[in-house]
C-alpha positions in Angstrom: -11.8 1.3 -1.2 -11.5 0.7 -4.9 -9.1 -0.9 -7.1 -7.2 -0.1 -10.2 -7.4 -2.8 -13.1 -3.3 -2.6 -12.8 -3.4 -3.5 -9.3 -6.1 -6.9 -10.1 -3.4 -7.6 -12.7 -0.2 -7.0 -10.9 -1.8 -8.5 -7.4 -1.6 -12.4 -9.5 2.8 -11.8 -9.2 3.7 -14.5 -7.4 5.7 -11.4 -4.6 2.0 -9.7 -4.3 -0.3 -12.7 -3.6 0.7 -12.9 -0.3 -0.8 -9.7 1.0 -4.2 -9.7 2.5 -6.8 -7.3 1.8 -7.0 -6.5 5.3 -3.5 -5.2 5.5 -4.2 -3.4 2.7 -6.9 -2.1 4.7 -4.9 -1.1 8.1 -2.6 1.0 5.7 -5.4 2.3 4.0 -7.3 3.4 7.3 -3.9 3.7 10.0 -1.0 4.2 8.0 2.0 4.8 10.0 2.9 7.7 7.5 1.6 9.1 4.2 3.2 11.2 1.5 1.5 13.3 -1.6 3.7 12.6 -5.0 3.9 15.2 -7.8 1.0 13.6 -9.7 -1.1 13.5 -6.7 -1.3 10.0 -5.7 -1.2 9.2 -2.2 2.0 7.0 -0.6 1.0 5.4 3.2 2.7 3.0 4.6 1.8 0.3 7.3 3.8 -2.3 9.6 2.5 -5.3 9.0 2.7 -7.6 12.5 2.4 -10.8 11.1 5.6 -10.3 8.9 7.6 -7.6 10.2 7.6 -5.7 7.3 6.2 -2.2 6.1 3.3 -2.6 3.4 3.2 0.2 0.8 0.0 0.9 -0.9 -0.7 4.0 -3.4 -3.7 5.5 -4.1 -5.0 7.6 -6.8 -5.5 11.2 -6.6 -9.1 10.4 -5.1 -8.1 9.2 -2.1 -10.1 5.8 -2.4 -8.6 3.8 -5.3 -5.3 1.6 -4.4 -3.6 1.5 -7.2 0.0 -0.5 -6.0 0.7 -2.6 -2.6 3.9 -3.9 -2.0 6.5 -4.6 0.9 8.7 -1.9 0.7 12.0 -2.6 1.7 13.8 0.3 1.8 11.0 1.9 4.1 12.4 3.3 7.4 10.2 5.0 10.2 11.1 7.9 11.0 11.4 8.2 15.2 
């Protein structure tokens, strides 16, 4: 894995400092579902144990660099 310079910057928010590489990791590695956008960055999504909550990261079109992690709220699994 690889990181954006947006994601160093926006990873210092006070909302984003609380998520641990290695989660970053489990969604990176076992997401629970992935998505393609338009531009070709990647969407997967992980549920995070520890805090009940699904952790969004997005990748760039390489597949390798995260480029945005955040709790997504309005994330519902599909059954």
């Amino acid at each position: 894995m690889k990181f954006t310079h947006y994601f160093t910057f926006t990873r210092e928010r006070p909302d984003r400092k609380e998520i641990r590489v290695e989660w970053i990791e489990q969604a990176f590695h076992f997401p629970v579902k992935e998505e393609i956008q338009n531009d070709g960055r990647i969407r997967r999504w992980a549920k995070i144990e520890e805090n009940q909550k699904f952790l969004r990261i997005v990748l760039l079109d390489d597949g390798i660099t995260v480029h945005n992690a955040f709790f997504d709220r309005s994330f519902k699994p599909e059954d």
